[in-house]
N, C-alpha and C positions, 0 to 999 in steps of 0.2 A: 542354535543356542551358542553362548556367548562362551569360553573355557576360562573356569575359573582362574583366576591368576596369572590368564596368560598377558605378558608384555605384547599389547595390540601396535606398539612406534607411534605413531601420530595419527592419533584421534581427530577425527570434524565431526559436533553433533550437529546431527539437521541435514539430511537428506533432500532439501530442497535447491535450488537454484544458486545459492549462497554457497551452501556448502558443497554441490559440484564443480562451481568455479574453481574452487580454492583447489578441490583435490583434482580440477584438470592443470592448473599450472603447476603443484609439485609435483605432478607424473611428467611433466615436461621438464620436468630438473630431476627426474631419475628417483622421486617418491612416493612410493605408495601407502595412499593413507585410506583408511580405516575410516569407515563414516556407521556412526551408533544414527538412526532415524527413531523417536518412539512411534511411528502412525508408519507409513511408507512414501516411496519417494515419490517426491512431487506433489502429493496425495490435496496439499493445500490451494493448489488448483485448480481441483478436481471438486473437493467437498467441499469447501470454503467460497463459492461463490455461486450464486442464484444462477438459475437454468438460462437465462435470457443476456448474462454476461458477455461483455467481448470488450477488449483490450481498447483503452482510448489513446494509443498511440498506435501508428500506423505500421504494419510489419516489417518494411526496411529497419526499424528501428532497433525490432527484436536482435539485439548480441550478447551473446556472451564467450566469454575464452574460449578460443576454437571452433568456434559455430555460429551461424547467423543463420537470418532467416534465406531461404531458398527457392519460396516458392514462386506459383506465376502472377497474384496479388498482390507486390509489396507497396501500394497503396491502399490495400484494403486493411482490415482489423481483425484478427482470430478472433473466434468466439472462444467458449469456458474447454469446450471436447478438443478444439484445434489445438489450442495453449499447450493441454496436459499432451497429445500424442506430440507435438514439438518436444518438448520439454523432455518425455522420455526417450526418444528419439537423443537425446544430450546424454541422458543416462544410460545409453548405449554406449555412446560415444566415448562420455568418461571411464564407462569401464572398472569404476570400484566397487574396492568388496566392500557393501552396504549388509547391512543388518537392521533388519527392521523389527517393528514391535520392542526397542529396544529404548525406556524412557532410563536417562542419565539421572539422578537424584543428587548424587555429589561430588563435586571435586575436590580435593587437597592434594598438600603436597606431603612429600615423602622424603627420606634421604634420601631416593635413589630417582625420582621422578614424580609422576604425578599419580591418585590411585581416583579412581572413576565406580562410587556406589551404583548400580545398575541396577532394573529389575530383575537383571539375570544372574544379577551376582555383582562379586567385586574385580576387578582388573585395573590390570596398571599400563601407563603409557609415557613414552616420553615428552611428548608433546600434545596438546588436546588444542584444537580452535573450535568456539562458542560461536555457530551457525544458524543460529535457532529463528531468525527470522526477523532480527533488526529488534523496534520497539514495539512490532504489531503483534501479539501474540495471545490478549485474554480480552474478550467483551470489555469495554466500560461503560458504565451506567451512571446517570446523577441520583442523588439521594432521590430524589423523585420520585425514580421508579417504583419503587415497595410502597409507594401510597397509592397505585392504582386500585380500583376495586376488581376483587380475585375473580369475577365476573369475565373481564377483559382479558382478553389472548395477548399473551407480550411475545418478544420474541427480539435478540438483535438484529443489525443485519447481518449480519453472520451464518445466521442461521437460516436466513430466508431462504428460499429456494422460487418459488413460483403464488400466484395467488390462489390458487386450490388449496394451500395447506393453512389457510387462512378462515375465521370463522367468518361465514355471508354478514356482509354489510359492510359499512363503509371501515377505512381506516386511516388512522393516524402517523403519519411519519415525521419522527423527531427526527431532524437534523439537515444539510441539504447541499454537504458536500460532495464530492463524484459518487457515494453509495449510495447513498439518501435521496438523491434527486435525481439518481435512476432507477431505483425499486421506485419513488413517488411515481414515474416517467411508464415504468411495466406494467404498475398496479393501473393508474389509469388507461394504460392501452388494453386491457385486461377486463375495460367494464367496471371499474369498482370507481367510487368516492372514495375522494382523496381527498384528505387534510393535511397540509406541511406545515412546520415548525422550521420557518427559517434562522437559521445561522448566518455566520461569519465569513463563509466561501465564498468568492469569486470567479467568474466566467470569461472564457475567451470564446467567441465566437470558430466555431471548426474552421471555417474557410473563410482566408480573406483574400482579395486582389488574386484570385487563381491558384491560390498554393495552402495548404492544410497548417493552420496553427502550430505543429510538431514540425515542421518543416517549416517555419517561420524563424521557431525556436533555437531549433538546431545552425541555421545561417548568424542568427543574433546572437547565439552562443560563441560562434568561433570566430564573429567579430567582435568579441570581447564587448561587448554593449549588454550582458546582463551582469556583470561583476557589480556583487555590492545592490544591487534591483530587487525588488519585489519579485519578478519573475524569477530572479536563482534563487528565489525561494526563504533567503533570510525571514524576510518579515511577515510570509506565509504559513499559516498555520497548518493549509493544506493544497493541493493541488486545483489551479482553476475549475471549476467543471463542466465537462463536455463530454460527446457519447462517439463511442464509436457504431452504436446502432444500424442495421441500414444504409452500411458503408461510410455513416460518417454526419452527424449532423451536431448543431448548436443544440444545446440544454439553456431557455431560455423562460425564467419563472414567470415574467410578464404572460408570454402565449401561454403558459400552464394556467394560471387563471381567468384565461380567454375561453380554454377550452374545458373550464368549470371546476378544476383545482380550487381549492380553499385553503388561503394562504393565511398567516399568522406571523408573529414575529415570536423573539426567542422563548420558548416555556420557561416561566417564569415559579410556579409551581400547583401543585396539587390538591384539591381539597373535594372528598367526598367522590361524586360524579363529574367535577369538573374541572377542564384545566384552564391555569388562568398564562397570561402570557405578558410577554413587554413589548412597552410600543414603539418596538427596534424594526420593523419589514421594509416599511419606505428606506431607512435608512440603509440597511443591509444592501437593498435594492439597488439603491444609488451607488452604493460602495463598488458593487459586483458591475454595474453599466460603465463606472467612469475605470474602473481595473480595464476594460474589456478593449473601451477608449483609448487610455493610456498605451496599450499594449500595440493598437490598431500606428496610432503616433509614431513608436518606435519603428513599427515595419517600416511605414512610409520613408523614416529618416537614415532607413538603410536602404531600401530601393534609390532615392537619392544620391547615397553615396557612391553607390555601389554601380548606378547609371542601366540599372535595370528596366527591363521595358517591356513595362505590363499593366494589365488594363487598370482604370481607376473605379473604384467602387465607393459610393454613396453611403454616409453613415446613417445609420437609423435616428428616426426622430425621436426625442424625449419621451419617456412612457406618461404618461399623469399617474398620478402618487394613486395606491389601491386602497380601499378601507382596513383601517386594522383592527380586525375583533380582540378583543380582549380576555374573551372567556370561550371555551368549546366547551357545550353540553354534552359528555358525553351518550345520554339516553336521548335526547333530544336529535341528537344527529344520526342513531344510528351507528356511532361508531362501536367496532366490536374487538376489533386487533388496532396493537399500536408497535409499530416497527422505530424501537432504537437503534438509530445512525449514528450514534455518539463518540464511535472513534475505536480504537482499540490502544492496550497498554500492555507492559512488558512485564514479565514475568522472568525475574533471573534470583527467586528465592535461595535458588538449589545453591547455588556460586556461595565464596567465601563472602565475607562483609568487606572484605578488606580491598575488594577488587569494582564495588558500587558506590554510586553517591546516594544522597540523600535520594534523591528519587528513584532508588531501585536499577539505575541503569550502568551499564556496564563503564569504566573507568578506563581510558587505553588511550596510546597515544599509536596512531596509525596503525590499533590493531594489538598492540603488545600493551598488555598490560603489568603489575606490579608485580605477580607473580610469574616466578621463573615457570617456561614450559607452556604458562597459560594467554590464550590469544583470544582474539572477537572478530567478526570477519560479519562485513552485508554488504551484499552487493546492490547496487544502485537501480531497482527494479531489475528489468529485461533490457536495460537501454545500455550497456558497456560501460566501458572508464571514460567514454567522449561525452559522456552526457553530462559533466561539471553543473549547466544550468539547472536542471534538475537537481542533482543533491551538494548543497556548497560545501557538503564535511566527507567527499569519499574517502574510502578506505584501497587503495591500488592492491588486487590481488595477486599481481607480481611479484609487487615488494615484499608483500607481506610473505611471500612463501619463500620469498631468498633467505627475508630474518627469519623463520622457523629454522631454517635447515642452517645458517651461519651458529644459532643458536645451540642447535642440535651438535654440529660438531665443536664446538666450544666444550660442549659437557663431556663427549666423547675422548678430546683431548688432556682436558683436567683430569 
């Protein structure tokens, strides 16, 4: 339990990855900070992803401050069990004092520092960083949804776990980005009909010319050839998609409706037993082949420069465009469950107003925000601070722990 009114110093909420970064670099600058978790550590890794999960970046990749990965795979992919004992295996390593079961409700300030509503009570602190998990934090759903008939098992993907917890018959999956079009990918290896609701995502083929797309990436990254690109992710809405299943294979929808997937373009909307869609799939399609293309180009034009030498590999030919249905019956098909992929969104209600934009999301400039004391802090998946191609807006958890504690004694001094 949490002591009333005790001064905790420097707060991180979020017990997860993010927030152990942060609190392994101020303990390398001599401070121990205090992490409030409401669930437990790491736990998001644990419970938040389907039984048949595994990371679609390859394990050399996995870093974070002070740790990497070590094992004797580091071309292969943790699954969901491997992640979490990695992971706490870090929370060993960082060594703070976490508190769990401990959900934050509010921050402000105070004349003397910051005070923090808790379910455990109230406390103060001199400094608090907001670790909660970047933008991914609550299901989102379109209006759509609630016009299913109550007949139909919903469910995000969030919450999925395995196809047993599914009602028998076929199912439906909205959306067909890396969640989406690997629960479509479980569910079908699972025996079940499957219906996808393609999206906006785009694919990299896993392997090209003898080396893993993450490894492609990371080479293209530090020659500076993805600055300003689709692949660092600017004009991305989300990450290419590809599995790391099985050691590692392509996620390619063409073969999913080869192998009797029933494919659809964007849901469009809902009415009674049926859903009707847009006649977006060829085109989605084309988007995701000529991304994949694209990407394929770039390697090549760095093996060139780079005077590499290694084998040459044949691009695949032109798919022919698939029929696109217009409407799925629900009773007609059989379908019983319909699995929303639809993304997930941030939840920072608790926070001042003064520290969010219009869209609810936190306001900071490398992490410091407007209010004195108070910070934001996400780490850039499992991949380190090298991974810039991956996210073009890091936050350096260095820095950021220098200015907590320059900031700290500023106040100390005053």
């Amino acid at each position: 339990m949490l002591e009333e009114n005790r001064d905790y110093g420097t707060v991180i909420i979020g017990a997860g990855h993010s927030g152990l970064s942060l609190a392994w670099e101020l303990k390398q600058r001599g401070e121990r900070a205090v992490i409030f978790e409401r669930d437990s550590a790491m736990h998001a890794w644990k419970d938040l992803r389907w039984d048949n999960f595994t990371l679609v970046t390859p394990n050399w990749m996995c870093r974070l401050p002070g740790y990497s990965y070590q094992g004797e795979l580091p071309h292969g992919f943790m699954n969901r069990e491997e992640v979490y004992s990695w992971l706490q295996a870090y929370v060993q390593l960082v060594d703070a004092e976490i508190h769990e079961s401990v959900e934050v409700q509010s921050v402000s300030r105070t004349e003397v520092g910051l005070s923090l509503q808790t379910s455990q009570g109230t406390v103060r602190a001199r400094a608090v960083i907001v670790a909660t998990g970047g933008t991914f934090q609550l299901p989102r759903f379109p209006a759509s949804a609630e016009l299913l008939p109550h007949t139909i098992q919903r469910l995000h993907s969030l919450d999925y776990r395995n196809a047993a917890q599914l009602a028998e018959g076929a199912v439906l999956v909205v959306g067909s980005a890396q969640s989406g079009a690997q629960i479509a990918e479980d569910l079908m290896l699972e025996g079940r009909e499957v219906h996808l609701a393609v999206g906006d995502a785009v694919r990299t083929s896993r392997f090209y010319r003898g080396r893993d797309v993450m490894d492609w990436l990371d080479l293209l990254g530090r020659a500076g050839m993805l600055s300003g690109g689709p692949l660092g992710r600017q004009e991305l809405a989300t990450s290419p998609y590809v599995t790391g299943r099985d050691g590692g294979r392509d996620i390619n929808l063409y073969k999913f409706a080869e192998q009797g997937m029933r494919l659809y373009g964007r849901l469009d909307r809902v009415t009674a037993n049926t859903i009707h869609f847009a006649p977006t799939l060829n085109r989605s399609l084309r988007k995701a082949e000529a991304f994949n293309n694209g990407f394929k180009d770039m390697v090549d034009t760095l093996i060139t420069a780079q005077g590499l030498e290694l084998p040459d590999e044949s691009r695949e030919a032109a798919s022919a465009e698939l029929v696109e249905p217009e409407v799925l019956d629900l009773d007609a098909s059989g379908v019983r469950s319909v699995i929303w992929a639809t993304g997930l969104r941030a939840d920072y209600s608790w926070l001042s107003s003064e520290v969010l934009d219009g869209n609810g999301h936190v306001v900071h400039q490398e992490g410091v925000t407007v209010v004195p004391g108070l910070y934001y802090y996400r780490a850039s998946g499992l991949l380190g601070a090298d991974a810039k191609w991956f996210d073009p807006t890091p936050i350096d958890a260095g820095q950021l722990a220098d200015h907590v504690l320059r900031d700290a004694a500023g106040v100390q001094a005053g």
